[in-house]
N, C-alpha and C positions, 0 to 999 in steps of 0.2 A: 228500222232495223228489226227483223225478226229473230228470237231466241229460238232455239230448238234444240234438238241432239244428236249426236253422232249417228245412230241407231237407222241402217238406211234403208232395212226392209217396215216398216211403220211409218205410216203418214200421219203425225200427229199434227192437232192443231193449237194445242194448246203451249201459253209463251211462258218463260222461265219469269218469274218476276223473283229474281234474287237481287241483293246488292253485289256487284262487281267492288270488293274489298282492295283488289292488289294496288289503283291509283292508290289509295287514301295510306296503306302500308310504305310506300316509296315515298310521298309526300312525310311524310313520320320520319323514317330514314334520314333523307335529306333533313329536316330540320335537328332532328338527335346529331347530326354530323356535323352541323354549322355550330351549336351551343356548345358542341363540343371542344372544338377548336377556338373557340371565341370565350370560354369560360374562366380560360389560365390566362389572359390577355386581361381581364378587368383585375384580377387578383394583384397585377402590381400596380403602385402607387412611386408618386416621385416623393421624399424625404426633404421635408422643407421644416425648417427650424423659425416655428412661428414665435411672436415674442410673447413674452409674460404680461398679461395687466392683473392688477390691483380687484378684488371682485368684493375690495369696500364698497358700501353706499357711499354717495358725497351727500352729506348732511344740509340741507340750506333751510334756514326758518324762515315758514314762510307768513308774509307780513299781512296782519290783520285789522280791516279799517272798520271801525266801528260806525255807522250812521246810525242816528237815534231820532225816531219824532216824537214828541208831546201830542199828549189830546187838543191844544189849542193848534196845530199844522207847524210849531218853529223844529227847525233841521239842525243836527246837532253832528260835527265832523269829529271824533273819538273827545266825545264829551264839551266841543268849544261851539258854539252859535255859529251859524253860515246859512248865508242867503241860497234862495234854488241857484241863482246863477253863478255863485263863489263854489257851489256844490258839481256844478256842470262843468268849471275849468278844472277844479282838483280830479275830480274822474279822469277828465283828458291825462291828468299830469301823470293819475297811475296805470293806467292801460298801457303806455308806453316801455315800464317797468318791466326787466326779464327778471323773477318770474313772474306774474301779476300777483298783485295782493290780492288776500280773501274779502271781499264787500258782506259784511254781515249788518243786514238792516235788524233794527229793531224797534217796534211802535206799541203805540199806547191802544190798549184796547179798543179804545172811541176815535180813533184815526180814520178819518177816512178812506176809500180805498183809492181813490181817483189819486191822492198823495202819496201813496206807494208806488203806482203804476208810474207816475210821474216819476219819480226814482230809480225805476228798476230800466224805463224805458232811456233815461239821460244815460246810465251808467250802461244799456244796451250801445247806445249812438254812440259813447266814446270809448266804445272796445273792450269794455272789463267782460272778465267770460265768469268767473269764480263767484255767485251770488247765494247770499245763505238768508236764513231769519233765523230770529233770535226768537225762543218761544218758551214761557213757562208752563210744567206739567200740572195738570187738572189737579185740583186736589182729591185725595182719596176718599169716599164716605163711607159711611161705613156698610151700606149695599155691596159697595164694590169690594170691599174686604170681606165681607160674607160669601161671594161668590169664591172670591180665589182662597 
């Protein structure tokens, strides 16, 4: 398609290279005209009488089991002696529990680690998700109060 102009006594060669605007204005148009008519359409809403709730918290304390080891490897269920295997059914008992209890180990500095893993991984296999350790803070020297 060749541009040109009106102009008939001139043989020109050369092409108009403008944008042709008037589509892109119509297209404009038509959609100003659709938003328009469609804008007072979302403005109304249907009147529904939703109910009231409560935007208390529900309170639930949640229950915490203490497992303890000794530097000699004996397993302590919130302070009472139990074997690894009395330690692998009680887990089962509390996995089952809504909400789970919290599982806070806690060990003797010379504990092995192979004895932990062993614990962490039984109370894995019978479903407890909530695991913690129980750790005391370094003590301070007086380096480190120097610094701060």
């Amino acid at each position: 398609m060749a541009f040109g102009s009106f102009e008939g006594g001139k043989n020109t060669s050369h092409t108009v290279s403008e944008i042709n605007m008037v589509p892109l204005i119509d297209v404009m148009l038509v959609l100003l005209v659709i938003f328009m008519i469609t804008a007072p359409l979302l403005s109304h809403s249907i009147q529904i009488k939703l109910p009231q709730a409560s935007s208390q918290p529900i309170e639930q304390e949640s229950v915490v089991i203490d497992v303890a080891v000794d530097d000699a490897g004996v397993l302590y269920w919130n302070e009472s002696p139990v074997s690894s295997s009395e330690l692998t059914l009680k887990f089962a008992e509390q996995a089952v529990l809504d909400p789970q209890p919290e599982l806070r180990i806690r060990a003797d500095l010379n504990t092995r680690y192979e004895v932990l893993a062993q614990i962490m991984s039984s109370a894995k296999t019978a479903g407890l998700k909530r695991l913690g350790f129980i750790t005391r803070p370094a003590p301070e020297t007086n380096a480190q109060l120097a610094v701060n």
